[in-house]
C-alpha positions as CSV (number, residue, x, y, z in Angstrom):
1,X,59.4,19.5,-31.7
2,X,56.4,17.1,-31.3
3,X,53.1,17.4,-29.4
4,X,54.9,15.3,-26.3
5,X,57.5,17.7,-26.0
6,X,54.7,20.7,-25.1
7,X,52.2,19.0,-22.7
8,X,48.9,20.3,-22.6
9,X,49.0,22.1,-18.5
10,X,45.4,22.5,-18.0
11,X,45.8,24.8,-15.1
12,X,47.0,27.2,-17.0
13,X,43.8,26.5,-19.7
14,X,41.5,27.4,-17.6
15,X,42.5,30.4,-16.0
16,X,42.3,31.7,-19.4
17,X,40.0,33.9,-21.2
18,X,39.0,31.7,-23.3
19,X,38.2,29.0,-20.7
20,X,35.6,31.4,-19.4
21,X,34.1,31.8,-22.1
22,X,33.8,28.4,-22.6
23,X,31.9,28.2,-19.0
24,X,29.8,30.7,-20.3
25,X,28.7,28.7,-23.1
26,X,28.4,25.2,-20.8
27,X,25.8,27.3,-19.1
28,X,23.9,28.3,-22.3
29,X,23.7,24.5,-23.2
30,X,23.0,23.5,-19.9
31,X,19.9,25.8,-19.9
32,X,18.9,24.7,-23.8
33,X,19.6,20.7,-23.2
34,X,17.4,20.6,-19.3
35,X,14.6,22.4,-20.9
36,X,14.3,19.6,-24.0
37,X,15.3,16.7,-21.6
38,X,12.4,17.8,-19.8
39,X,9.9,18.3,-22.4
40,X,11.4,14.9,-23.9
41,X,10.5,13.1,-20.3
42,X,7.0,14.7,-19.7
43,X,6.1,13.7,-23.1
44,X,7.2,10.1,-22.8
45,X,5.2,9.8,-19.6
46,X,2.0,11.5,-21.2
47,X,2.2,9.3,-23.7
48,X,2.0,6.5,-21.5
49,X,-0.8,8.0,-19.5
50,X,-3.1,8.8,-22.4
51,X,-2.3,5.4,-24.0
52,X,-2.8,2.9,-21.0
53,X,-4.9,4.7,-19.1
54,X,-7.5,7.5,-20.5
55,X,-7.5,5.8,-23.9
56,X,-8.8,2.8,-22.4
57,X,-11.4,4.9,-20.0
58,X,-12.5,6.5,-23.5
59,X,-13.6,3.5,-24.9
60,X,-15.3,2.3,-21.9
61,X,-12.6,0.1,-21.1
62,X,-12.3,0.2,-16.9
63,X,-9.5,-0.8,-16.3
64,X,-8.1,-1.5,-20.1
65,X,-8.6,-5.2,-20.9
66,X,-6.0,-7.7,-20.8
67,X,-5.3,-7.9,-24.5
68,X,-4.9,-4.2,-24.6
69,X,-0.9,-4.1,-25.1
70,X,-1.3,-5.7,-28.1
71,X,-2.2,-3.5,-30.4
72,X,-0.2,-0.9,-28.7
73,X,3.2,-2.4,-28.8
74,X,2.5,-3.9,-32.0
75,X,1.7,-0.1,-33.1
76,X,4.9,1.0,-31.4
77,X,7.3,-1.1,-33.5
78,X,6.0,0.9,-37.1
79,X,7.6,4.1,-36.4
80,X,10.3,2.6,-34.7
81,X,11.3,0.5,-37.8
82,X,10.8,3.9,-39.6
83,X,13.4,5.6,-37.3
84,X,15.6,2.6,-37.6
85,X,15.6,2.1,-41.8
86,X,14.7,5.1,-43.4
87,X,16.5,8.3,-40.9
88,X,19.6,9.5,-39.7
89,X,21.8,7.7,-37.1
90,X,19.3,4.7,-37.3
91,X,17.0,5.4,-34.6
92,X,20.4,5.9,-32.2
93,X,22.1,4.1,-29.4
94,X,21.8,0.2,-29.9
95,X,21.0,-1.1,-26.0
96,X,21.7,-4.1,-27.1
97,X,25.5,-3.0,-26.9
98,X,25.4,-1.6,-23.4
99,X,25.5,2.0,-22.8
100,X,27.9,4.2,-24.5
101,X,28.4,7.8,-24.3
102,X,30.2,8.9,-27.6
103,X,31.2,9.5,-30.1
104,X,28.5,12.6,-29.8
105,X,25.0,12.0,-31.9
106,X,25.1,14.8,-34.7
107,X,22.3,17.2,-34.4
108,X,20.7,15.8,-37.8
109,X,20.2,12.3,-36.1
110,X,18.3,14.0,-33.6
111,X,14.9,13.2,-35.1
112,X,15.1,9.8,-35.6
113,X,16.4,9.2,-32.1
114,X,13.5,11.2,-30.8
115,X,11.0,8.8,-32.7
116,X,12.2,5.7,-31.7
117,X,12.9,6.9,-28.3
118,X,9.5,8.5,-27.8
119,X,7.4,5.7,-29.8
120,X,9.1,2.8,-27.6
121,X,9.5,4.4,-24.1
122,X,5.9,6.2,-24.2
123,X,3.9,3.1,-25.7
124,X,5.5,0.8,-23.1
125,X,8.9,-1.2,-24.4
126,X,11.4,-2.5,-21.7
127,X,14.5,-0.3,-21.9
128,X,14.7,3.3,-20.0
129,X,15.2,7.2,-21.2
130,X,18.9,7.9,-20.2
131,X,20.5,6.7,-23.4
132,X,17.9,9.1,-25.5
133,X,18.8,11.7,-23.4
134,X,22.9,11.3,-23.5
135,X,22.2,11.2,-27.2
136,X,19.6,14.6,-27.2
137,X,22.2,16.0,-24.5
138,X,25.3,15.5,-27.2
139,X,23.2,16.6,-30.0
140,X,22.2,19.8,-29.0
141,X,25.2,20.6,-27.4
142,X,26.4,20.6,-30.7
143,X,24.0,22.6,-32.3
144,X,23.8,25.6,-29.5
145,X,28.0,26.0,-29.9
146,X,27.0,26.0,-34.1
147,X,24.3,29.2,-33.5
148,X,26.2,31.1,-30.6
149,X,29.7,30.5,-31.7
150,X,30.3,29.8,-35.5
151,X,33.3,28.2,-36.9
152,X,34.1,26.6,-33.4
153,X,36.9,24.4,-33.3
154,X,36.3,20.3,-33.2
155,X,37.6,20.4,-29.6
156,X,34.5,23.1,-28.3
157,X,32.1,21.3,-29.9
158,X,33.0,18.1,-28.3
159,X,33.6,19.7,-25.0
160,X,29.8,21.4,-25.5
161,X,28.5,18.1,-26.6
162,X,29.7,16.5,-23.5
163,X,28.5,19.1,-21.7
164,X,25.2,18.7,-22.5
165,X,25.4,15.1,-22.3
166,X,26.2,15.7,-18.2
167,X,23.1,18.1,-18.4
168,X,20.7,15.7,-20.1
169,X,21.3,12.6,-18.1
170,X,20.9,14.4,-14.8
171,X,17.4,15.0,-15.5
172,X,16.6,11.3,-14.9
173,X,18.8,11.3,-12.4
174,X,18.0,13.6,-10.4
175,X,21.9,14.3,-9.4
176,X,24.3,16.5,-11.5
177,X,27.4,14.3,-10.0
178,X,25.7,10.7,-10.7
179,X,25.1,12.0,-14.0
180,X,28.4,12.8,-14.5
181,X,30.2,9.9,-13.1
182,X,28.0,7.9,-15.7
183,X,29.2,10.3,-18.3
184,X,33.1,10.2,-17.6
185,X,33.0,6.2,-17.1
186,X,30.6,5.7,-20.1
187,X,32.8,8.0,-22.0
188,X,36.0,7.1,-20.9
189,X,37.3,10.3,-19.7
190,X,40.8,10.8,-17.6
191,X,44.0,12.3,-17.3
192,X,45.2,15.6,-16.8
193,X,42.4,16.8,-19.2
194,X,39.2,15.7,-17.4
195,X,38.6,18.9,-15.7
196,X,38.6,20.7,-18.8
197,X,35.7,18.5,-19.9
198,X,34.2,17.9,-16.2
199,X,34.2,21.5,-15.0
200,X,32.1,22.5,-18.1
201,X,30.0,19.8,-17.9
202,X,29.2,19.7,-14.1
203,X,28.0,23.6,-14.9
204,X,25.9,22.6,-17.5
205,X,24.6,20.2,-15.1
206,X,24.0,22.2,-12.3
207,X,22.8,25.2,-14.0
208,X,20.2,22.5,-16.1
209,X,19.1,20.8,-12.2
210,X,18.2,24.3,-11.6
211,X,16.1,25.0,-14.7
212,X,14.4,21.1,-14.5
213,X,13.4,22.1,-11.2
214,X,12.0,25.7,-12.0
215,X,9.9,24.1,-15.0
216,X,8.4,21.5,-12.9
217,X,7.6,24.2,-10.2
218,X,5.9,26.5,-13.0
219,X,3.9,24.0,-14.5
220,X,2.7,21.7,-11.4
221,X,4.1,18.4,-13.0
222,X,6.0,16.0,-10.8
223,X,9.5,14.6,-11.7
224,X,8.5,11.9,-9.8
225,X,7.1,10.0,-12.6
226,X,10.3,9.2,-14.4
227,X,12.9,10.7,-12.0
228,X,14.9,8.3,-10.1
229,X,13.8,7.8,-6.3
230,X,15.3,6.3,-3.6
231,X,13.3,3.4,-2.0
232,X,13.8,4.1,1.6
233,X,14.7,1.0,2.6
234,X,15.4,0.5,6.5
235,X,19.6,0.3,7.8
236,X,19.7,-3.4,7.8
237,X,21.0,-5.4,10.5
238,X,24.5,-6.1,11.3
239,X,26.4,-7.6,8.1
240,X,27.1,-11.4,8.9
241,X,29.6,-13.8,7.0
242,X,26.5,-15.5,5.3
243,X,25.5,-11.6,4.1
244,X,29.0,-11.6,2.6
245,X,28.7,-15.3,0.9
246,X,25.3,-14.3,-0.4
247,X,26.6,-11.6,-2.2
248,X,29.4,-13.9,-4.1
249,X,27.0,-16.4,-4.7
250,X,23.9,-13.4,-6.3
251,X,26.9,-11.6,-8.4
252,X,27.6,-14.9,-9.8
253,X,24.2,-15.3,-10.8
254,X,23.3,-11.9,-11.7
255,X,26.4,-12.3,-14.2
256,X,25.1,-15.3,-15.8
257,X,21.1,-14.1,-16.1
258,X,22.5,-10.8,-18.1
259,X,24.8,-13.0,-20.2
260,X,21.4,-15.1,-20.9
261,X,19.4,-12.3,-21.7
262,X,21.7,-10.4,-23.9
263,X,22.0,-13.7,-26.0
264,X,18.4,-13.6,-26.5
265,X,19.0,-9.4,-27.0
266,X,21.5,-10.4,-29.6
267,X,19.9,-13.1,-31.6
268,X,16.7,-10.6,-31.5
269,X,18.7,-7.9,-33.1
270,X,20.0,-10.6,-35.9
271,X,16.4,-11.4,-36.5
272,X,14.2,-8.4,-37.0
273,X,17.2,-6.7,-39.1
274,X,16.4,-8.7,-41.5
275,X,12.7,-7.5,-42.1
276,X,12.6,-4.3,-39.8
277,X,8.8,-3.4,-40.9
278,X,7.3,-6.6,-40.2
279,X,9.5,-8.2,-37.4
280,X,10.4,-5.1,-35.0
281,X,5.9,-4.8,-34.7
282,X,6.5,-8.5,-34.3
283,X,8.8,-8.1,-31.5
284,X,5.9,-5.2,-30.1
285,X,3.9,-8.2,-29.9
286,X,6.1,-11.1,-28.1
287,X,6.7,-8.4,-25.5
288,X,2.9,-7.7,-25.2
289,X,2.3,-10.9,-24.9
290,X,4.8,-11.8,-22.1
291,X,3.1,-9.4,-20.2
292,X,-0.4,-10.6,-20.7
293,X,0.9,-14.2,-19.8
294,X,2.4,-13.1,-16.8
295,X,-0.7,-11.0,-15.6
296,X,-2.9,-14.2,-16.5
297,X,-0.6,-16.2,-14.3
298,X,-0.1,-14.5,-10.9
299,X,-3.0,-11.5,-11.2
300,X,-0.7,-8.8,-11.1
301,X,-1.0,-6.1,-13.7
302,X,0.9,-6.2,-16.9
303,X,2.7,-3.5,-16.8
304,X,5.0,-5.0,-14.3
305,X,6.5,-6.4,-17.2
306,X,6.1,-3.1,-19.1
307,X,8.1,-0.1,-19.2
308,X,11.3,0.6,-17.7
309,X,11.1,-0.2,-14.3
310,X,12.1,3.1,-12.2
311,X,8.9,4.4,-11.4
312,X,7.3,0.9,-10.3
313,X,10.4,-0.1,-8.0
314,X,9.1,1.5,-4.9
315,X,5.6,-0.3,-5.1
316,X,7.3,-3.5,-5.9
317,X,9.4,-3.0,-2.7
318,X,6.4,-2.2,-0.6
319,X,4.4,-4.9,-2.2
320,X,7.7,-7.2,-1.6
321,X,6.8,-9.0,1.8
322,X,3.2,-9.9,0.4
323,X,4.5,-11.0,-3.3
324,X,4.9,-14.6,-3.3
325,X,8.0,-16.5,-3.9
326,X,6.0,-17.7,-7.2
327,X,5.1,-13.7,-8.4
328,X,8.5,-12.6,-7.9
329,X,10.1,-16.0,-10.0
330,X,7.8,-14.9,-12.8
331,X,8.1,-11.3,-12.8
332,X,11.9,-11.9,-13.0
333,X,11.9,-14.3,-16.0
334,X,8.7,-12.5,-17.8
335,X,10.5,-9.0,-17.3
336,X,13.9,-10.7,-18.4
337,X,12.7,-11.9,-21.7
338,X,10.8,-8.9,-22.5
339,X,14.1,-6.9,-21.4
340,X,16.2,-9.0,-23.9
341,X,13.7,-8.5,-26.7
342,X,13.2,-4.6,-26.4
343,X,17.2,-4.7,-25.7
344,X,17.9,-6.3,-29.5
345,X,14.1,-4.8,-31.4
346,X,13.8,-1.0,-30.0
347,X,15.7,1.8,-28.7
348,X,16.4,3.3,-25.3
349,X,18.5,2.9,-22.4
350,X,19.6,-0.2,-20.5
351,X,19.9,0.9,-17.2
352,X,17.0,1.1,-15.6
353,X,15.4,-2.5,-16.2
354,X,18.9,-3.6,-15.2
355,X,18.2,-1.9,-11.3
356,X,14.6,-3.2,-11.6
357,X,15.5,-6.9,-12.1
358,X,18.2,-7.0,-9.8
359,X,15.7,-5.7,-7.3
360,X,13.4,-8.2,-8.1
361,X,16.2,-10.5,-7.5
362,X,17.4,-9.2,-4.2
363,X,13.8,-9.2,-2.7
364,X,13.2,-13.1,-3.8
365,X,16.2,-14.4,-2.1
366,X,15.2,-12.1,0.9
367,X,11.7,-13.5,0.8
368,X,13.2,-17.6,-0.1
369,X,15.9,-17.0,2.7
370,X,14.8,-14.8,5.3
371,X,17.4,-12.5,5.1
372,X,17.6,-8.7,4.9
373,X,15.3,-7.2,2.2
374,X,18.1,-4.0,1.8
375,X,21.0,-6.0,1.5
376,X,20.0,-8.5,-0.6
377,X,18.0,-5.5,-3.0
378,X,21.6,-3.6,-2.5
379,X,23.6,-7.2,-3.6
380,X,20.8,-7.7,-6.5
381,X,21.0,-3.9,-8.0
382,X,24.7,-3.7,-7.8
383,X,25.4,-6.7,-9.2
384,X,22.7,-6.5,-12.1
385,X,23.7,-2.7,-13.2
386,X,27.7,-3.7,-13.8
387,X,26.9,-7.1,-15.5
388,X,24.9,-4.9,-17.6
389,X,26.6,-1.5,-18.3
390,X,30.3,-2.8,-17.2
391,X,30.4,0.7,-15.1
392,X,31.9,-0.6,-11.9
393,X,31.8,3.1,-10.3
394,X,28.7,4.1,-11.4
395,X,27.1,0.8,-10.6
396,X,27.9,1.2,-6.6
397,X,26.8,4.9,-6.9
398,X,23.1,3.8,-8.6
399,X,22.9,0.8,-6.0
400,X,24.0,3.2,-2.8
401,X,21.8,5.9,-4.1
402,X,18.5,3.7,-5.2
403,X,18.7,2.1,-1.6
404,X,20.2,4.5,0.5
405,X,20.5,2.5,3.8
406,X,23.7,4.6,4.4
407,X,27.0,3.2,4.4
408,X,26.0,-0.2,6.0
409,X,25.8,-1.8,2.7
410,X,28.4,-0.3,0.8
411,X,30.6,-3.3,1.5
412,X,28.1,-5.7,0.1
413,X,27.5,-3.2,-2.8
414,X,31.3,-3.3,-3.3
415,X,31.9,-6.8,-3.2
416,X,29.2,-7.7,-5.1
417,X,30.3,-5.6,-8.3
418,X,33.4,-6.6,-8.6
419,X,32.4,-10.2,-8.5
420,X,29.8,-9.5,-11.0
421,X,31.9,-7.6,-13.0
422,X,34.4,-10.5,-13.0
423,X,32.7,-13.0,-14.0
424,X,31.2,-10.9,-16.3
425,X,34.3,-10.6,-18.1
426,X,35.4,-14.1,-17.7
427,X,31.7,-15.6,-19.7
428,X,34.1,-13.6,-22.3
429,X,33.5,-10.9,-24.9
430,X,30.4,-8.8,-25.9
431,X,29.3,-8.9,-29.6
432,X,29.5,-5.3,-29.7
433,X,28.9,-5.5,-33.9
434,X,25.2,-4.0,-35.3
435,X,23.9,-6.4,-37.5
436,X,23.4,-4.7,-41.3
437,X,20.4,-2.0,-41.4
438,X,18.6,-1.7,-44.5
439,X,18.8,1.1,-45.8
440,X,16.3,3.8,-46.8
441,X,16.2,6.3,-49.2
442,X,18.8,8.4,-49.4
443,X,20.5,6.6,-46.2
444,X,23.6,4.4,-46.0
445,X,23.7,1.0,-44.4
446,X,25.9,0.3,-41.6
447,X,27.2,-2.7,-39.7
């Protein structure tokens, strides 16, 4: 008798005893993972408060002059080369590669992930929390089924790992079921076995929404500095063939800009391998200074270029009928190349300067064309998310949620992902390889 010949009926899994346990446990990493996904994000974003705004004020800078990213993104490379050479798991998920969600991080990578993550996202590079927190999600999903249940088999730990994966990424979020969709298309999940792995991990969620919530309640801080928000954009108009054409014509595009900025991601990543200590500081600077050149030019703040993007979307998009045709060009290219550097020099997440460019896009050709600002933002975030992360599910979800004008654009949304993902395909295959690591002390090299 082999394996085939006794399928695995996962009905009769979870009415079990031991299935209920296993919920029991989600919950008990759902509580442990929201709590550090939340001190993780509310550290990042004091960082960048103390750093870019009451530093400044302290040295009797008001507001902090225009060569002040400098020295902090050149700072910010140090301990990420550090993370990167001389720890465990290499500072973590390479964005460079897209975003993956396994295999799990081991709970001994956990602090250089943490380093990198916090030293790049809280001084100011381009890339976004969510792969940190799949990572811190997996990590100590691990480590909470090693203290409460030891000797658990492989398959409870990778069940708890995913679990807490679910958990962590819904922080940002803000939604236990985006989280998970991200999770299960990131990861790859299906067949008959996805609700073993989905019902634990949509608890974990839940019960972790719950907890995120209560701490920001106790403590009086707002999630709305890092959590996802929707724009609250109007119902367009009535869709029109040319809404449809523009669409084709924007995935196309979207396609091609990502392909050009994860060339420039890639050959960044070949570069500053090759002297980590002096080149990823190096990179700090070129994104500081794209920034500062892009501030000079149209006398908007630098920190457009900065950051992630998710908490600056919504003044963009009220901004978006003043910006000029000019400011919104420049903020796309300046926020591009800084994108691709921080994709191939630091770590983080890819997602969420993906939705911010492909807003910026969306609002140009609204503002060049004259037609609907929420469609073309709808075409422009779709379109820019799958060329990115190659999620096609989770990429409508993001665009339908981050807009939310209803179901009116959903076709667009639709139409524009597949193309985008299409083409994306077609422009042919990802160089999903890390170049060499040096390694540290004590720490193997990898490729």
């Amino acid at each position: 008798m082999t394996a085939a010949d006794h399928p695995i009926d996962p009905g009769a899994l979870i009415r079990s005893k031991g299935y209920a346990a296993l919920l029991v446990l989600a919950a008990i990493v759902g509580i442990v993972v929201s709590l550090a996904g939340w001190l993780f994000l509310e550290v990042t974003v004091a960082i960048q408060h103390v750093v870019y705004q009451d530093l400044p004020s302290a040295l009797g800078f008001s507001p902090a002059p225009w060569w002040w990213p400098l020295p902090v993104l050149g700072l910010a490379g140090v301990p990420i080369a550090y993370a990167i050479v001389r720890l465990p798991g290499h500072g973590g998920h390479r964005p460079a590669g897209g975003l993956k969600a396994g295999p799990p991080t081991l709970p001994g990578d956990l602090p250089g992930v943490l380093l990198a993550a916090v030293a790049g996202i809280g001084l100011g590079v381009v890339l976004g929390p969510e792969a940190p927190l799949i990572a811190l999600g997996g990590g100590l999903g691990i480590l909470t089924v090693s203290m409460v249940r030891k000797g658990a088999p492989d398959q409870v730990r990778l069940v708890m790992a995913a679990a807490g994966s679910f958990a962590a990424i819904s922080t940002i979020f803000g939604n236990p079921v985006i989280g998970a969709v991200i999770i299960i298309e990131a990861a790859g999940l299906g067949g008959p076995t996805l609700p073993l792995v989905l019902l634990p991990g949509l608890l974990a969620a839940g019960i972790g929404s719950v907890i995120f919530l209560g701490m920001g309640t106790a403590t009086g801080l707002s999630t709305s500095a890092y959590a996802l928000a929707p724009l609250g954009l109007p119902v367009p108009p009535e869709l029109t063939i040319t809404d449809f054409l523009l669409a084709i014509v924007l995935a196309i595009l979207a396609a091609i800009i990502v392909r050009i900025i994860l060339e420039l991601a890639w050959s960044s990543e070949r570069m500053v391998m090759r002297r980590p200590f002096v080149l990823i500081p190096g990179a700090g600077l070129a994104v500081a200074v794209l920034a500062i050149v892009y501030a000079q030019l149209t006398g908007e703040p630098a920190d457009a270029v900065l950051l992630s993007g998710q908490d600056a979307m919504g003044t963009v998009v009220h901004l978006g009928s003043t910006l000029s045709v000019g400011t919104l060009g420049a903020l796309l290219l300046f926020k591009g190349a800084a994108w691709g550097i921080s994709l191939g020099s630091f770590r983080g997440g890819p997602t969420f300067p993906a939705m911010f460019l492909g807003m910026v896009g969306g609002l140009l050709v609204a503002n060049l064309l004259g037609a609907s600002e929420t469609a073309m933002i709808s075409i422009g975030v779709g379109a820019m998310t799958v060329s990115m992360l190659r999620l096609p599910l989770s990429s409508v979800i993001l665009a339908m949620v981050v807009t939310q004008a209803g179901l009116s654009t959903a076709p667009l949304i639709v139409l524009a992902v597949v193309v985008a993902y299409i083409v994306t395909e077609l422009l042919g295959a990802r160089r999903g390889a890390a170049p060499d690591v040096p390694a540290g002390p004590g720490v193997a090299a990898t490729g």
